[in-house]
C-alpha positions in Angstrom: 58.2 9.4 -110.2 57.2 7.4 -107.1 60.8 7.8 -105.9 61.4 11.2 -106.6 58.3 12.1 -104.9 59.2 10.5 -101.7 62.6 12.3 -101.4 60.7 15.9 -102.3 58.6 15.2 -99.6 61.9 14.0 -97.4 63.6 17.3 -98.2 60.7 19.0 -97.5 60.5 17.5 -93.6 64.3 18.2 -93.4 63.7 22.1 -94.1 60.8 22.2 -92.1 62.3 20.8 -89.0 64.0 24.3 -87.9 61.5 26.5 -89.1 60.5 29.3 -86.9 59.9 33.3 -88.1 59.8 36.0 -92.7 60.3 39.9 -92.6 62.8 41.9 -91.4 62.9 40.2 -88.2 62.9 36.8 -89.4 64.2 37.0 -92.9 63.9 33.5 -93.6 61.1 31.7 -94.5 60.4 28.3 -96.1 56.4 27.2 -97.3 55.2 23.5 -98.6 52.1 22.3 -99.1 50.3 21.2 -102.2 49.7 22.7 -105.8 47.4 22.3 -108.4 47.8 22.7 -112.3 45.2 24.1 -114.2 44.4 21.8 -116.9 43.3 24.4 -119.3 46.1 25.5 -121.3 45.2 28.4 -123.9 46.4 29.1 -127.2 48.8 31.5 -126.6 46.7 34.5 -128.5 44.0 34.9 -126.0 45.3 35.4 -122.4 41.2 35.5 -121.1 41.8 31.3 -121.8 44.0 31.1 -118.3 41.4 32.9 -116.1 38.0 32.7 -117.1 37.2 30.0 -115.3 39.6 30.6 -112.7 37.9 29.0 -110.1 36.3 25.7 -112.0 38.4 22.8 -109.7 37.0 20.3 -111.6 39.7 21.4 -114.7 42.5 21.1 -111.9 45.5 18.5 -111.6 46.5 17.7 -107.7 49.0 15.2 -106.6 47.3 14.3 -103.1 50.6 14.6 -101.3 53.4 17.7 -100.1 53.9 18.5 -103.8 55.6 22.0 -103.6 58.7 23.7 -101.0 59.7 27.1 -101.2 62.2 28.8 -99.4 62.7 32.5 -99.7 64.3 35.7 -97.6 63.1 39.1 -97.1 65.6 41.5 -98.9 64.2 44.8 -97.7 61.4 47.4 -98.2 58.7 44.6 -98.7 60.5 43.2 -101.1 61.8 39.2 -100.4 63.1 36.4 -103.3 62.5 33.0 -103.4 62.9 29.5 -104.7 59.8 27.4 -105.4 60.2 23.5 -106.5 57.6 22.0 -107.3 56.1 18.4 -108.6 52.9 17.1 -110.2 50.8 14.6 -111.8 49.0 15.8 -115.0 45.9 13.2 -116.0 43.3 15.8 -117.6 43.8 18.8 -119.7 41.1 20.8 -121.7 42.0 22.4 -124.6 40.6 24.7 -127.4 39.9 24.1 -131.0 42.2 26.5 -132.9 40.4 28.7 -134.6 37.1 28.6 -132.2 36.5 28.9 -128.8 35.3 25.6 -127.9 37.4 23.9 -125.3 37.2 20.3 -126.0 38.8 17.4 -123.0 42.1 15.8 -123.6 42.5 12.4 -121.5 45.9 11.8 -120.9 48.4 9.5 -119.2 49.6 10.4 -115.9 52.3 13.0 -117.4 55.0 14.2 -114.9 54.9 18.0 -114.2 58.0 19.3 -112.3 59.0 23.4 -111.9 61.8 25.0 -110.6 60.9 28.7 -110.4 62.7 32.2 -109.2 60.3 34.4 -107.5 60.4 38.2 -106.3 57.8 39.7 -103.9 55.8 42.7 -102.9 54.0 42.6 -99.7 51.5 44.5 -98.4 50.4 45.1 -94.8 53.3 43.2 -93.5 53.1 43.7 -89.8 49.6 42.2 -90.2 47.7 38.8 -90.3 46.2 39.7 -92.9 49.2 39.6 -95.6 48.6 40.3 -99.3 51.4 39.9 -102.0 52.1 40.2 -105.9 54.4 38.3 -107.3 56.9 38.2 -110.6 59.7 35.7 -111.4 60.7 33.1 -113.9 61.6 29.6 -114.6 61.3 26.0 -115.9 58.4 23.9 -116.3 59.0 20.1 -117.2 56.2 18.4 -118.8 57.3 14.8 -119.4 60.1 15.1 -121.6 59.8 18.5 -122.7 60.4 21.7 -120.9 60.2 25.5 -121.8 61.2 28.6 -120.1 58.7 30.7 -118.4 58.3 34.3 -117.6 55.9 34.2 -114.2 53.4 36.3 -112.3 50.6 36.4 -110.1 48.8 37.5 -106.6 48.9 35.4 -102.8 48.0 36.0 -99.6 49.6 34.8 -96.3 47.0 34.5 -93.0 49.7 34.5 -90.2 48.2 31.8 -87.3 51.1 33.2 -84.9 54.1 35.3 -85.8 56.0 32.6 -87.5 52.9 30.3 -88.6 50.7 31.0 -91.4 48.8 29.6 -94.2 49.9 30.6 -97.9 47.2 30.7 -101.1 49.1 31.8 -104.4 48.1 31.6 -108.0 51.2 31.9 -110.8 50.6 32.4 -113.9 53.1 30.6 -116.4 53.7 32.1 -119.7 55.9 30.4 -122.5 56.4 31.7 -125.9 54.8 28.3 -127.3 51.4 28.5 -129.5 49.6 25.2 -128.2 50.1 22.1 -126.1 52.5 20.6 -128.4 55.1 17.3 -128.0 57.9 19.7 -128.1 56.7 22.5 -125.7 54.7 23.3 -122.5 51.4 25.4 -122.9 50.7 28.4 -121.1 48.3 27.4 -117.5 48.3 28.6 -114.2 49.3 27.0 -110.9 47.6 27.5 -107.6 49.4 26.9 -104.7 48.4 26.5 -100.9 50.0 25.2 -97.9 51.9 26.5 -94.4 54.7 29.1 -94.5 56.9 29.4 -91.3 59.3 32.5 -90.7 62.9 31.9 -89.2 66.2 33.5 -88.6 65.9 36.2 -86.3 68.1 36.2 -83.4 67.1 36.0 -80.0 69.9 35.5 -77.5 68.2 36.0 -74.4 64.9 34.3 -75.3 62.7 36.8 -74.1 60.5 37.1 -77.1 62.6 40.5 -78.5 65.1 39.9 -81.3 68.7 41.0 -80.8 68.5 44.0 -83.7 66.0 45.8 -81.7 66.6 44.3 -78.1 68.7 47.0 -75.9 70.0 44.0 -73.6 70.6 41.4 -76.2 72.0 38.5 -73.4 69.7 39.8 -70.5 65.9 38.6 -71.1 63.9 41.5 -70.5 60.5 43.3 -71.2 59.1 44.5 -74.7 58.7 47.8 -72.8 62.2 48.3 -72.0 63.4 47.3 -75.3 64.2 43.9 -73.9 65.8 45.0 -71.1 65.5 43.6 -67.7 63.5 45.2 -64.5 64.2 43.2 -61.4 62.5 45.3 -58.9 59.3 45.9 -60.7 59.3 49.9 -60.4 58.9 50.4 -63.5 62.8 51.8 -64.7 64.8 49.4 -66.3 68.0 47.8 -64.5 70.2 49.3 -66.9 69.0 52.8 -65.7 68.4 52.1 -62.3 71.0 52.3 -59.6 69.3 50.1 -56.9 68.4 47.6 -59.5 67.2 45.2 -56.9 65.0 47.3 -54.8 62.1 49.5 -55.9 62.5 52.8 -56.1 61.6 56.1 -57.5 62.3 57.7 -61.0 64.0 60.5 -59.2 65.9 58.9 -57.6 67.3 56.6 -60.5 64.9 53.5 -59.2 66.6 54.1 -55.5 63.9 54.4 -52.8 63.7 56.9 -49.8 62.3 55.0 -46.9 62.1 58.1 -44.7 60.5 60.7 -47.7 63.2 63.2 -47.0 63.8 63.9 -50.8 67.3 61.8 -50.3 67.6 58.5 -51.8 68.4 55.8 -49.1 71.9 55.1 -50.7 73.0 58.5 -50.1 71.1 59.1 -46.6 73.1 58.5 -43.4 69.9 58.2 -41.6 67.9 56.3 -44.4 64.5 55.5 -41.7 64.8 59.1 -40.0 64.1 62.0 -42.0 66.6 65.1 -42.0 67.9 67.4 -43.9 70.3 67.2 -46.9 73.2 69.2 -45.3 73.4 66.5 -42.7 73.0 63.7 -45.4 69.7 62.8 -44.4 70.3 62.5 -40.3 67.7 64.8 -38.0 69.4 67.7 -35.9 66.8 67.9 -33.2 68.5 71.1 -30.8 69.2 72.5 -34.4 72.6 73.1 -33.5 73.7 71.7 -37.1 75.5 68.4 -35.7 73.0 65.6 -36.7 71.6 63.4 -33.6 73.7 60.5 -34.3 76.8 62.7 -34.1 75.4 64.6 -31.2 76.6 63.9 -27.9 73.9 66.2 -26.5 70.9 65.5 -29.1 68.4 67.8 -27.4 70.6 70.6 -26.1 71.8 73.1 -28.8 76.1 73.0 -28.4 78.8 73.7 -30.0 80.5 71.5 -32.6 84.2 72.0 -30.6 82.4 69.8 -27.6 80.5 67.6 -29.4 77.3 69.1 -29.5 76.8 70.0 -26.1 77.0 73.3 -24.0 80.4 74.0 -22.7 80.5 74.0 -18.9 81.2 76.4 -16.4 82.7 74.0 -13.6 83.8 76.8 -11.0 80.8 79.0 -12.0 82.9 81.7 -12.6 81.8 83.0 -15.8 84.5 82.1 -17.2 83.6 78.9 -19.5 86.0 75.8 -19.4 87.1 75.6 -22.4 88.3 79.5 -21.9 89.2 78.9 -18.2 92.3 78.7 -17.6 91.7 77.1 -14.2 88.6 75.2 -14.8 88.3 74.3 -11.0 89.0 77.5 -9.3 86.9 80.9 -9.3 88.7 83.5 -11.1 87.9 86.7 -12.9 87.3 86.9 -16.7 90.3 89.5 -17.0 92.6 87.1 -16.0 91.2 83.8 -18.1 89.4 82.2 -15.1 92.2 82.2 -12.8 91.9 84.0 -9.4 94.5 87.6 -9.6 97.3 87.3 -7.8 96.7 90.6 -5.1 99.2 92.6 -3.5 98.9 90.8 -0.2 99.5 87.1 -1.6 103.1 89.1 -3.3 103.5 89.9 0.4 103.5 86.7 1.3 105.0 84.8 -0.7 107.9 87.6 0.1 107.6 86.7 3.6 108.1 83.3 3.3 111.0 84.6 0.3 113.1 86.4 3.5 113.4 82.9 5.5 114.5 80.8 3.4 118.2 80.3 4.8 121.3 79.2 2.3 124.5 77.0 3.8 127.1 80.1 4.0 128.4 80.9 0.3 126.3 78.2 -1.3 123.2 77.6 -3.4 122.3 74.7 -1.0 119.2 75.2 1.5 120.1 74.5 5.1 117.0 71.7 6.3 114.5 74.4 8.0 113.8 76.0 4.5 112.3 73.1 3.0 108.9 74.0 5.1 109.0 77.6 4.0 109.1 76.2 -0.1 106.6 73.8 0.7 104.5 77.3 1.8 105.5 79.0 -1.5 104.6 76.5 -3.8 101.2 76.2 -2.1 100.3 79.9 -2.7 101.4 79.3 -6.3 99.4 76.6 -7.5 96.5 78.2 -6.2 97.3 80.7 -8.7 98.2 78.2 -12.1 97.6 81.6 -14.3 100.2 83.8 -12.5 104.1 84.3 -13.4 106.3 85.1 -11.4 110.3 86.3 -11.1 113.0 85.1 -8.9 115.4 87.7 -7.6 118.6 86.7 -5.9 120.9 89.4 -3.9 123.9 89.1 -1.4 126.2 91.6 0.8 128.9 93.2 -0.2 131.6 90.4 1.2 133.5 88.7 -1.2 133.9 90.3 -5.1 131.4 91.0 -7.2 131.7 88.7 -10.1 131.5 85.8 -6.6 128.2 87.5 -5.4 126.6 88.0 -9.2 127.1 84.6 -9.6 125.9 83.5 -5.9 122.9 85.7 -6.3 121.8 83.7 -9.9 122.5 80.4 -8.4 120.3 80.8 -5.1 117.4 82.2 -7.3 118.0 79.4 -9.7 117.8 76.8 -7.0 114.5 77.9 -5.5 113.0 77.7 -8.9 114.5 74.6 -9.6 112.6 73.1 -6.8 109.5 75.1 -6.8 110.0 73.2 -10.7 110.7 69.6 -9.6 107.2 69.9 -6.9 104.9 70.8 -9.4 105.0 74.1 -10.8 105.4 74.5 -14.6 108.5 76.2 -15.5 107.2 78.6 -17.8 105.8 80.6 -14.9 109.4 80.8 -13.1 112.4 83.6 -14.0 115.2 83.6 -11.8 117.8 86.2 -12.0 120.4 87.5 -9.5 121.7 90.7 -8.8 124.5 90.4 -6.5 125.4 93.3 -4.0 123.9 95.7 -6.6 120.6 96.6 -5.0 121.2 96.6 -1.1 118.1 97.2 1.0 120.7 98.1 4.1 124.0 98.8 5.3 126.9 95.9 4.7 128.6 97.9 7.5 126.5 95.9 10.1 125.7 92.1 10.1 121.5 93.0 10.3 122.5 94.8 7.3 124.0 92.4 5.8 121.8 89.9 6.8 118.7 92.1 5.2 120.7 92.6 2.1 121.1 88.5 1.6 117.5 87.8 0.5 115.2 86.7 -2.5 112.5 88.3 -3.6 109.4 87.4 -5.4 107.8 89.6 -7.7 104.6 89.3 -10.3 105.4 89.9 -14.0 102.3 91.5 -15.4 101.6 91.4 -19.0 
């Protein structure tokens, strides 16, 4: 027995050495400690035998070492099965005179007492210190070198030190089918257990004191408040909800903040430390011309988005804004876009200048003297950029008339081509020619015919 009782104990350090947390969270649980045998077996007839003096020690058989290891799981609904071993030393029993109730002692030698018993629980207040339990089960009980069968019940209690720690009282009764202590049978008795219980088995990945079935962020170690998740900014909404997890925020804003208290959340505000309003992301719009400041050229000056925000200019103060002006740097009227009108007296003059410009005989080439009189034209129209104007060739009557058409298109075409090449845009020039159709004098006399070669200028109105 020496032996045997060193490797119980043995086995029982092994278990021990991972134990941690019984219940639904920590299914597993594994007890030792040491038991007692009640060393007054009854006759079988009169149950009262086992418990009347339930509590007289003096009657009790205890080995003075780790005598007992149970290991057990929770199965659900209070309910959790078990394994007990268990080893004793039985020196004293007291038993009763059939027939009478007089319990008489029985000194005997040192018999071995070893149980191996199933057990089923009932808890009760399981989520407290305080933990109460009945008990039914079954077995063998070894007395020397005889053993019987026994159908088992009886109460405990559990006083959990921590969540996983706790001391464990339990009293079994034994009951065998046997009649009296007997070589070939073991009697009826009660044994009384006591000794430390520790729970294990629940997982807890993250180590944050919340096991995995009921942790919402099994791998991240969170709070018990979050259900185990994490909150790394401290505002009180758990990473997994918040969108600025690493800077405190508001609930309304998902856990974001809003430095500037405009009611938009600093990830969505263009102007997070200047307060403004949501149609402008945030950003102020001081003129409140609806382009925010930092896209405002012109900040405190109401403008017009077109010119970024500021005021379009009048730069000839002609009423006539620049971006409707059609010359920006010169007075003109509204009517005609900004430009100055082209009057009946500049026509005249441009005429003027139209009747000296002198052609090499039968050509579209200028003789030299006529470069001056362009250089005049061309003056008078870029003072009027707005203005369009038509070209109109004419010659005598010498020479045919297909010669003259085509003499009268290529002189108007030349002056616009040069009026062109010195800077006036094309799309304000028409030349056409007429030939000897339109005569202003007689070809019967040269200063006829000399009036009748001309070009003149005229003003297409729209």
């Amino acid at each position: 027995m020496k032996h045997l009782n060193k490797l119980f104990v043995a086995a029982l350090m092994a278990l021990s050495l991972n134990a941690h947390a019984q219940d639904e969270d920590n299914p597993w649980a594994i007890g030792f400690g040491v038991n007692a045998v009640s060393t007054r077996f009854g006759s079988g007839s009169d149950l009262q035998n086992n418990f009347d003096k339930y509590f007289k020690t003096e009657e009790w058989n205890v080995l003075p070492s780790v005598s007992y290891i149970t290991v057990s799981r929770h199965i659900g609904n209070n309910f959790s099965f078990g394994l007990t071993g268990s080893v004793n030393k039985i020196d004293k029993v007291i038993t009763r005179i059939p027939g009478t109730n007089t319990h008489v002692p029985n000194s005997v030698d040192d018999l071995t007492y070893y149980g191996v018993d199933g057990i089923i629980k009932y808890g009760f207040l399981t989520k407290s210190w305080f933990n109460p339990y009945v008990h039914v089960g079954g077995g063998y009980t070894w007395l020397d070198n005889r053993g019987n069968g026994t159908v088992n019940g009886g109460i405990g209690v559990n006083f959990w030190f921590t969540e996983n720690v706790g001391l464990t009282l339990q009293s079994t009764y034994k009951h065998t089918f046997e009649d009296q202590f007997g070589e070939a049978n073991v009697p009826r008795h009660i044994q009384h257990f006591a000794g430390l219980t520790f729970k294990f088995g629940g997982k807890d990945t993250d180590k944050d004191g919340i096991y995995d079935k009921d942790d919402a962020c099994p791998e991240v170690a969170g709070l018990a408040q979050f259900q185990g998740c994490p909150d790394t900014d401290g505002d009180g909404i758990p990473d997994k909800d918040d969108a600025c997890p690493e800077v405190a925020g508001l609930a309304q804003f998902q856990g974001c903040p809003d430095t500037d208290g405009d009611g938009i959340a600093d990830k969505d505000d263009a102007c997070p430390e200047v307060a403004g309003p949501a149609n402008l992301q945030g950003c102020p719009d001081t003129d409140g011309d609806g382009i925010a400041d930092k896209n405002d050229k012109c900040p405190d000056v109401a403008g017009p988005k077109e010119n970024g925000g500021c005021p379009w200019p009048d730069t000839d103060g002609d009423g006539v804004l620049d971006k409707d002006d059609l010359c920006p740097d010169v007075k003109g009227t509204a009517a005609n876009r900004g430009c100055p009108e082209v009057t009946e007296e500049v026509v005249k003059k441009l005429n003027e200048y139209a009747k000296t410009i002198l052609f090499n005989s039968g050509k579209a080439t200028f003789k030299d003297e006529t470069f001056p009189v362009l250089q005049n034209m061309n003056t008078i129209l870029k003072e009027y950029p707005n203005s369009r104007f038509i070209l109109e060739g004419h010659t005598d009557s010498d020479g045919s008339n297909a010669l003259n058409q085509t003499l009268s298109e290529n002189r108007a075409a030349a002056i616009k081509t040069w009026l062109v090449e010195n800077g006036i845009a094309a799309d304000r020039l028409k030349s056409v020619g007429f030939g000897e159709t339109m005569p202003i004098a007689s070809n019967k006399t040269a200063k006829g015919k000399a009036q009748n070669r001309r070009v003149e200028v005229k003003l297409i109105k729209e």
